[in-house]
N, C-alpha and C positions, 0 to 999 in steps of 0.2 A: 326882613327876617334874616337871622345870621345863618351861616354857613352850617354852624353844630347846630343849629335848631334844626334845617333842613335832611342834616343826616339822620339826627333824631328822627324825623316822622318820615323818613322814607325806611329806616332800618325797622321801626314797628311794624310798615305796612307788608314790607318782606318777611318778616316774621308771622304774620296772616293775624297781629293782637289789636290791630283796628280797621274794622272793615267799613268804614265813611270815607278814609284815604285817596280809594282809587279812583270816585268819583273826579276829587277834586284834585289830582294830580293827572287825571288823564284830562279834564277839562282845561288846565294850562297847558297840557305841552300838548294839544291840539288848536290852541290860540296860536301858540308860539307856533307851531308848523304852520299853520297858514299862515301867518305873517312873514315867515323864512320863504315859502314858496311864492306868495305874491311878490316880496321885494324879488326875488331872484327873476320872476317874470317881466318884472319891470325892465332889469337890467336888461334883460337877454333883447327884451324887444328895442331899447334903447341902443343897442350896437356896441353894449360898454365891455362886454364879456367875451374874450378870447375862445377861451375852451369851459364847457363845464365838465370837471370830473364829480361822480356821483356814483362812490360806494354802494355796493349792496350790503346795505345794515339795516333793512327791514323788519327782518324775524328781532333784531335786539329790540327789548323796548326799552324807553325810558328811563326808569326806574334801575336798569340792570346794570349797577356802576361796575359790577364784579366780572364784565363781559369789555372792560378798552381793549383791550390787548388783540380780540377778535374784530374790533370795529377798527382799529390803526391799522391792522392786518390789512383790512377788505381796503381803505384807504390807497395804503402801499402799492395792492395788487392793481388797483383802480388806475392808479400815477402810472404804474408800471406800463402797462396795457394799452396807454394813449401816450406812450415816453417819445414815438417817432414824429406825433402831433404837435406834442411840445416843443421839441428841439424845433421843429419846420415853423411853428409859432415865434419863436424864439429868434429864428434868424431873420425873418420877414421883419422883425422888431428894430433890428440893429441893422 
């Protein structure tokens, strides 16, 4: 499905002019999280992954394209916050 289709039917379902939508856009990006969380679980146990930083972007959902600017934020803050971990990650490396 292309791009502008996709904005199409998430901009309806924001709009509240189709109410079948949520089902099936919360049924994907509940595959899709669990499939993000399992691989991520994999790694961690497999020793591949350094540091994890992990945003609190909870309350965003989905759907809420019109909220980046809050979820890069929480990101930033997230880097920010573990920056002494990184840099000590960082030098152990080199």
């Amino acid at each position: 499905m292309s791009r502008e289709k996709w904005k199409q039917i998430v901009n309806r379902f924001q709009k509240g002019e189709d109410k079948s939508l949520p089902n099936i856009i919360t049924v994907l990006y509940q595959a899709i999280k669990i499939a993000e969380e399992k691989m991520v679980e994999s790694s961690l146990r497999g020793g591949k992954v350094d540091l994890l930083i992990n945003p609190q972007v909870g309350q965003v959902k989905f759907t809420e394209f019109n909220r980046a600017d809050e979820c890069i934020r929480a990101g930033e803050l997230a880097t920010l916050s573990n920056l002494s971990l990184i840099k000590e990650i960082c030098r152990k490396k080199n």
